[in-house]
Each structure stands twice: as structure tokens, then as C-alpha cells.
C-alpha positions, 0 to 999 in steps of 0.5 A: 712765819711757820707760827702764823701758817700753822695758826691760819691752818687750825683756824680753817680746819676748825671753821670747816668743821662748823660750815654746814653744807646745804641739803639737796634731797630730805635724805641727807637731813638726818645725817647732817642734822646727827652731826651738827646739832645731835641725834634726836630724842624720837622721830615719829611718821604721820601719814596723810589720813582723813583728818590730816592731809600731809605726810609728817616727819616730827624730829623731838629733842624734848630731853635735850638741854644742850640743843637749843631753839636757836640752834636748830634754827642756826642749822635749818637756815644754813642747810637749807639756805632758806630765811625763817619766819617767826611766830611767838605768843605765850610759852611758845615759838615757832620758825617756818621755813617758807618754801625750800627750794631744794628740788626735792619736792614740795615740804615744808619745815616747822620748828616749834619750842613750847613750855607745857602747862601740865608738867612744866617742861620744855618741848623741843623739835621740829616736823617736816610737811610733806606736801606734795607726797614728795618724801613719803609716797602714797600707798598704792591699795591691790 
């Protein structure tokens, strides 16, 4: 009986350790992301400009075998609690997440897995569009 206690405990403790909570505000996806799937390779900010009308946040795992597509999938779906929707044509993929109600705003996340004709590697990560100026507000001109 002490043996089978013990073994059910080890078994939460470890299922505890994979639950993902959900995310509420774009602040804790960094984190969580961090602890679950890695530290990514290089995140870039585009701000909305002329030619592009969202503020985007890139997350790149190019240089990163151990991170797979359908992880980062796995992850978004369970943090988000949202159902992907997919794309797929030659050399390339792609899972939207379509619309996140989170409450933090109106963005959008696409993830993206694409195979380069130039060098032949694989390119991994995924951007967060922001739609309504929720996660990275204007900037006010004096």
C-alpha cells in the first residue's frame, strides 16, 4: 500500500511538471514558453509602419532541432486553450490561432516551419500580430 501511495505520488508530480497553464496577458508567454519548449534562438519587434499595419513580435527557434512543430503546437494550443487551424503546401507549414480570448487584446499568433530553397535548412518560430495596438502601444509624436 506505502508503495503504490508512493508511485501515485511521483506520477502527479510529474504530470504537474508537463500542465501548461493557460496564459491571461501576452506577459507571461515569454516565461512559460522559456520553461516548456526553450529559450528561443532570436525574438525581433516590427512596429506597424506604412507598408505593414501590425505591431509583430517573431519568436525564432531556427538553430534548434530539439524544438519541433508540433511542439510549439502542443504548447500554443494548451496555453492558449485555442484550436489551431492549418496551412500546408510545399516545404512549408503553418498553424494560426484564431481569435485568442484571453482578454488581453486583439493579436493573433502564426506559427510557421518552412524549408529554404537557398541553404536547405529548416526554419522554425512563430510571430504574434498585434491587432488592435494591445501589446505594443502607439507612439505618441511631441
Amino acid at each position: 500500500m506505502q508503495k503504490t501511495i508512493s508511485f501515485l505520488g511521483i506520477i502527479c508530480i510529474l504530470i504537474s511538471c508537463k500542465w501548461i497553464p493557460p496564459i491571461h496577458s501576452f506577459d507571461q508567454l515569454e516565461p512559460l514558453l522559456c520553461k516548456h519548449v526553450g529559450s528561443p534562438s532570436r525574438i525581433d519587434t516590427t512596429l506597424k509602419k506604412e507598408f505593414q499595419r501590425y505591431n509583430i513580435v517573431s519568436y525564432h527557434f531556427d538553430n534548434m532541432p530539439e524544438v519541433t512543430f508540433e511542439h510549439l503546437v502542443d504548447f500554443l494550443t494548451k496555453a492558449y486553450e485555442a484550436k489551431p487551424v492549418y496551412d500546408s503546401r510545399d516545404r512549408f507549414r503553418s498553424a494560426h490561432f484564431i481569435p485568442l480570448r484571453d482578454g488581453s487584446g486583439a493579436y493573433k499568433i502564426q506559427l510557421e516551419e518552412w524549408i529554404s530553397l537557398k541553404d536547405g535548412k529548416r526554419h522554425l518560430g512563430f510571430c504574434v500580430i498585434d491587432i488592435d495596438d494591445e501589446i505594443i502601444p502607439p507612439l505618441q509624436v511631441f
